[in-house]
N, CA, C and O of each residue as an XYZ file, in Angstrom:
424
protein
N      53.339     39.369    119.111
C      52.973     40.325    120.148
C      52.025     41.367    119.563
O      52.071     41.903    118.456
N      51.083     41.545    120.643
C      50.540     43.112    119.969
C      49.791     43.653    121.021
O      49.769     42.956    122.035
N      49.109     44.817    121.056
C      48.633     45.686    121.609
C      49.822     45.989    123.223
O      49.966     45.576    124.373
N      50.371     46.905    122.324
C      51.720     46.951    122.738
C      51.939     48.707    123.382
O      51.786     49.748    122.743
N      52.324     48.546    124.786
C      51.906     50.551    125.287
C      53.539     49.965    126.531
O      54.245     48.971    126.696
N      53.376     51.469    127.134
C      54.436     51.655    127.994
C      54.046     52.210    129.130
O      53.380     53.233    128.970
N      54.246     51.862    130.298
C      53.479     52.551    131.673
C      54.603     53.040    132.643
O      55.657     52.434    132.834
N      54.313     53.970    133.106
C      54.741     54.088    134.659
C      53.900     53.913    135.344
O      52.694     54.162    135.355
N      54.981     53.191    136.306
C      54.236     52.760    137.906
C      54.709     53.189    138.753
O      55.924     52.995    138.798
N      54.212     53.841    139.676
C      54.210     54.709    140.648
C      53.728     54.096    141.577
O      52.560     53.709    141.596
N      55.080     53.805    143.050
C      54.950     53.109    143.643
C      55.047     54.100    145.454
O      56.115     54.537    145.881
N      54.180     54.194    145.943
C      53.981     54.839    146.782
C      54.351     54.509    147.795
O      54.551     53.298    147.889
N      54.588     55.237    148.854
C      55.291     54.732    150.725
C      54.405     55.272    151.780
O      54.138     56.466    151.917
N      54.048     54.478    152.382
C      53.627     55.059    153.365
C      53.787     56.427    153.731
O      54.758     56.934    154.294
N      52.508     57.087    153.272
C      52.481     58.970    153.994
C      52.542     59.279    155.607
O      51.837     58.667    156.411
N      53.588     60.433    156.022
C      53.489     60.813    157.462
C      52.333     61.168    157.591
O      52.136     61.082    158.803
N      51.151     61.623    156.974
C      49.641     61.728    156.793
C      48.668     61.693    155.996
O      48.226     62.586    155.273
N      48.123     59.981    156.225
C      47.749     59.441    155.009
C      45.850     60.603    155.052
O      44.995     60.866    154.207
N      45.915     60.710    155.537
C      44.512     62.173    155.535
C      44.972     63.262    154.176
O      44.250     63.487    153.205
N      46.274     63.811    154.397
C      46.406     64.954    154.074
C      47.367     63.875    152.301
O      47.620     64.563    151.312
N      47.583     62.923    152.287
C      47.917     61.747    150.971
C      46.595     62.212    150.209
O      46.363     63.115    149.405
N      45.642     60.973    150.944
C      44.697     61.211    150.432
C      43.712     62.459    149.529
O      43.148     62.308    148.446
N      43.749     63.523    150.288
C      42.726     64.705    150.010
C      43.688     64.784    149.014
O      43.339     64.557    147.856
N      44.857     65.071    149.271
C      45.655     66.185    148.119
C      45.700     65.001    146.592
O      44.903     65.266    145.692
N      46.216     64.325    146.492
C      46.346     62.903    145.813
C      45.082     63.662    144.897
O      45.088     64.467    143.966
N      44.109     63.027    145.601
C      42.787     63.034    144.544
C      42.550     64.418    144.616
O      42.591     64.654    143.408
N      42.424     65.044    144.920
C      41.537     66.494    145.057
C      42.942     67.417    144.098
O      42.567     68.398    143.457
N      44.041     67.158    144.065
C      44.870     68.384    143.103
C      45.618     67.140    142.323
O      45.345     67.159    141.123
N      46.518     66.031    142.720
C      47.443     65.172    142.123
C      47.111     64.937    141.086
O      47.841     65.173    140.123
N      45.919     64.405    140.965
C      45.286     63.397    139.930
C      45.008     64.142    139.055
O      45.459     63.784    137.966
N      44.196     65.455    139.050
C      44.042     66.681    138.405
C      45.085     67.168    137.330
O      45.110     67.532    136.154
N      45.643     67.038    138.034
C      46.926     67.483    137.197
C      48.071     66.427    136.458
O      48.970     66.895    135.760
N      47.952     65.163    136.661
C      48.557     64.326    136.463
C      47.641     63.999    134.921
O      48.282     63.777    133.893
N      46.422     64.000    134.915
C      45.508     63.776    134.052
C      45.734     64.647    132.912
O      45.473     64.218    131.788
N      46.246     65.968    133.091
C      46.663     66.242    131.427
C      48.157     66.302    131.126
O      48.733     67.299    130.690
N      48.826     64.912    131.457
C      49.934     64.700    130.741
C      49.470     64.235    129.298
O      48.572     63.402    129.178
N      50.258     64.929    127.953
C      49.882     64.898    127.014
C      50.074     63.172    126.515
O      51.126     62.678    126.920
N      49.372     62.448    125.875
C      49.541     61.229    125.422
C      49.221     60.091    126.369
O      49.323     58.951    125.915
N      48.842     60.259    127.648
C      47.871     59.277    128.683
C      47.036     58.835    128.153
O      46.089     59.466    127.686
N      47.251     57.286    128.091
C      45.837     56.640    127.398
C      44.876     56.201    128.757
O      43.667     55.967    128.738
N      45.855     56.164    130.007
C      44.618     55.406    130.998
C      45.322     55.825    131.991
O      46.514     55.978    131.722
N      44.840     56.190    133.593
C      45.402     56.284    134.751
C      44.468     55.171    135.797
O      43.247     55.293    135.897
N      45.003     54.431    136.305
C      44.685     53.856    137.471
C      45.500     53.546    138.526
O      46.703     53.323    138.390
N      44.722     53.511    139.912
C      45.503     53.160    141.222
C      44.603     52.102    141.930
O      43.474     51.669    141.697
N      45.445     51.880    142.787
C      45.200     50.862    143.912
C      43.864     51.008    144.566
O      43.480     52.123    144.921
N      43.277     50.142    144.709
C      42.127     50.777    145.987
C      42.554     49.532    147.071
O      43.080     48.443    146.840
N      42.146     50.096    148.240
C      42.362     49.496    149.682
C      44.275     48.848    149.609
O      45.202     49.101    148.840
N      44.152     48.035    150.719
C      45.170     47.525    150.919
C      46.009     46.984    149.886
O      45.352     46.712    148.881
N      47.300     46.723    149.783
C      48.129     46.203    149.327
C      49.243     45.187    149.484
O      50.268     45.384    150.138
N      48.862     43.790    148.646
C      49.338     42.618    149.644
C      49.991     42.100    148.655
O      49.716     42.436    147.503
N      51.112     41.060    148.971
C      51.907     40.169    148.901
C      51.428     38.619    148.912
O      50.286     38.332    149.268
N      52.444     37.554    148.469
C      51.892     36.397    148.365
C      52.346     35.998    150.304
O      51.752     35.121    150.931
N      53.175     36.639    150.751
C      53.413     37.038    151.838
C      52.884     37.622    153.288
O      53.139     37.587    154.491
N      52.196     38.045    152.565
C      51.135     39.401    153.757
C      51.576     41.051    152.463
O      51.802     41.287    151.276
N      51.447     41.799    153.905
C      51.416     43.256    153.443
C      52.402     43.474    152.609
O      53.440     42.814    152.652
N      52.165     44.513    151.677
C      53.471     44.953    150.723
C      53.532     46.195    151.473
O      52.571     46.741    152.015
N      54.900     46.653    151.461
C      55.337     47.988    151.815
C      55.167     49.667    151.348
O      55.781     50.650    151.761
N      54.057     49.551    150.298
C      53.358     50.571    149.710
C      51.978     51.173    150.102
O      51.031     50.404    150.271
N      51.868     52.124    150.210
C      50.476     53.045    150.490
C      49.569     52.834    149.514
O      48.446     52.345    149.633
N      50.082     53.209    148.589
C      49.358     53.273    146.481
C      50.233     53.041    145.916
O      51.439     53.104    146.153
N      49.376     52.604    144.709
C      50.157     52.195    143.187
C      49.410     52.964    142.350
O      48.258     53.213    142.706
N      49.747     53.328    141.479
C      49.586     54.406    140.223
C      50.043     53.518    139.122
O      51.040     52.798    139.167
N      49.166     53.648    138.071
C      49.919     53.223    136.673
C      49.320     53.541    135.546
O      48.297     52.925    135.244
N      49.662     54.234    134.968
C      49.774     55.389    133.951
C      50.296     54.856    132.612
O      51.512     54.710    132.487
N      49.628     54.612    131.795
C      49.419     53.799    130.174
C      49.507     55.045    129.471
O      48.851     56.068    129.671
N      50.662     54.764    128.373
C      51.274     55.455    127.143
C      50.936     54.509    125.924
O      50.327     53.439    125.948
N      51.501     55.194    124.828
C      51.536     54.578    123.818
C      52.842     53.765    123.867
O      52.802     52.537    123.798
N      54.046     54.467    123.989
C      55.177     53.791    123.995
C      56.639     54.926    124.954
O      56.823     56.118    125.202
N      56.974     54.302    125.067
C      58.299     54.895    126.043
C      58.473     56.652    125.491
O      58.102     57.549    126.248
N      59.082     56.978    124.084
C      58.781     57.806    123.244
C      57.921     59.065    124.156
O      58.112     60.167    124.670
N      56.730     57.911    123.916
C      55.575     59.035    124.610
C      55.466     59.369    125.770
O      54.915     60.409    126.132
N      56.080     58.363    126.660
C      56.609     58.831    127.983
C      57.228     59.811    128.742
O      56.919     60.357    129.801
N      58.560     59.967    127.663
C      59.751     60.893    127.425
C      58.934     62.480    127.102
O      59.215     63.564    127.613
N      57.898     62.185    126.128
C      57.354     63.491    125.486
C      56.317     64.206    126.786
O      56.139     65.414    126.945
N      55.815     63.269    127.492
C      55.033     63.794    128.543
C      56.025     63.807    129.777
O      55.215     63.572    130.674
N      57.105     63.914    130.331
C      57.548     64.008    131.193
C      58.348     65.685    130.929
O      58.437     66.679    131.650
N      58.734     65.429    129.809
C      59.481     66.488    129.251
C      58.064     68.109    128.756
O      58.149     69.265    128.342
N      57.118     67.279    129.104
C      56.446     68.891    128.911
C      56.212     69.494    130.122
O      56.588     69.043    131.204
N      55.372     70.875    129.886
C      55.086     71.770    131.089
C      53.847     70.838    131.759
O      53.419     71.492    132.710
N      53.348     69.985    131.679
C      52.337     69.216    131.821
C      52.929     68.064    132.808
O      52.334     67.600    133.781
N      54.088     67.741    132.400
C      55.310     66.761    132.980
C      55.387     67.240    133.863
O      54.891     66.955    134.953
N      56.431     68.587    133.371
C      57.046     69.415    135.035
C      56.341     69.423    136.348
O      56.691     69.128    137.491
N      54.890     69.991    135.650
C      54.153     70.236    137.074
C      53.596     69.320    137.874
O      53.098     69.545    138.977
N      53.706     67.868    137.108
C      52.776     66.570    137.717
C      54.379     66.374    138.660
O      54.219     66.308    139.879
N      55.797     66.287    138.168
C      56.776     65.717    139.099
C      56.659     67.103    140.067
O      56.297     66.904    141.227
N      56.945     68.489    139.655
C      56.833     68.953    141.007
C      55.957     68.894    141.768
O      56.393     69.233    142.868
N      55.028     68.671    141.809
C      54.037     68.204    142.912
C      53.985     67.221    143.730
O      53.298     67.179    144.750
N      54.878     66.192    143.224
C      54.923     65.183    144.058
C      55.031     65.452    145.342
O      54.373     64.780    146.136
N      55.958     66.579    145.838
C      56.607     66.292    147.239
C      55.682     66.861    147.962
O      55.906     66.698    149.162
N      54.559     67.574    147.698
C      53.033     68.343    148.111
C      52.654     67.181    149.103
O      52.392     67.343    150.295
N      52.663     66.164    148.526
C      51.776     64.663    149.496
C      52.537     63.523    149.620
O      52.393     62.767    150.581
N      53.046     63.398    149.056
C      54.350     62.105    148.900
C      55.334     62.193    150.248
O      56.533     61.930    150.155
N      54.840     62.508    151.253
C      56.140     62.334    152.066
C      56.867     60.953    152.712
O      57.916     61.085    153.342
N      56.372     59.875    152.560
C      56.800     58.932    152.569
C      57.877     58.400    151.078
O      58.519     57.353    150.998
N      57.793     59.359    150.178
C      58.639     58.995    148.933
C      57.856     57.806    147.890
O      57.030     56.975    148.268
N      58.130     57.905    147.147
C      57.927     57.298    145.475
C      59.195     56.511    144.854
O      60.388     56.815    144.841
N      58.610     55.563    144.424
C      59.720     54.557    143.461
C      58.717     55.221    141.946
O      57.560     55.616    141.797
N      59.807     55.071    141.127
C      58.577     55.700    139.314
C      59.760     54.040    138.658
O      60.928     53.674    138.796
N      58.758     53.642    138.100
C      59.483     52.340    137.200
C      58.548     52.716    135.510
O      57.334     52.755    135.308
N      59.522     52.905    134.697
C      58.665     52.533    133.219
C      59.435     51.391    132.735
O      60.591     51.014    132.925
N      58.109     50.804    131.815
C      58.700     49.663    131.164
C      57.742     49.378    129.927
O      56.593     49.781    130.111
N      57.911     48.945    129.065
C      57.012     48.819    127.912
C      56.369     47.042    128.509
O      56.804     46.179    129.271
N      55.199     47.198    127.683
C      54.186     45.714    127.626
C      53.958     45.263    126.395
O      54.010     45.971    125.389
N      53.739     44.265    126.412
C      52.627     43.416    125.465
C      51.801     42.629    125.526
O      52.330     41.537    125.735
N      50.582     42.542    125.450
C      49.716     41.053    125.540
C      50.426     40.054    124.582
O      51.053     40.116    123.524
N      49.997     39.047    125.518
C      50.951     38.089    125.065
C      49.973     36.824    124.828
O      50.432     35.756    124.421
């Protein structure tokens, strides 16, 4: 195994106003989500979100590359942390699933 990191994924719900998701999301969320200490990469979803099924039951996906779990813990646990989870409920009103899990290319 190697090139080996840990992500959260941030799994989004349908917003009671995907207008007011949107603006805030990018225009303050991301802003601030961006100096969690030890982020090697942030990316999300663009457009729709599908299944081998049809639609998946999510608005956005977020996923947020660490070095390792460790570093996860260290950025959740700072003032950098605090303020990215309290913000959530600013735009999130449809609610959030957060999953971490470590990777490897394989």
């Amino acid at each position: 195994m190697r090139d080996m990191a840990a992500h959260v994924l941030a799994l989004y719900n349908a917003p009671t106003d995907p207008t007011h998701f949107e603006q805030y999301y990018h225009g303050t969320h991301i802003p601030i989500a961006k100096k969690l200490p030890g982020l090697r990469s942030y990316s999300i979803s663009k457009g729709a979100i599908g299944t081998p099924a049809g639609a998946a039951p999510y608005y956005l996906v977020a996923d947020l590359e660490f070095d390792s779990m460790e570093a996860i813990q260290a950025a959740l646990t700072s003032p950098e942390g605090a303020a990215t989870v309290a913000d959530v409920p600013n735009f999130a009103s449809g609610g959030v699933t957060l999953m971490m899990y470590e990777t490897a290319t394989v």
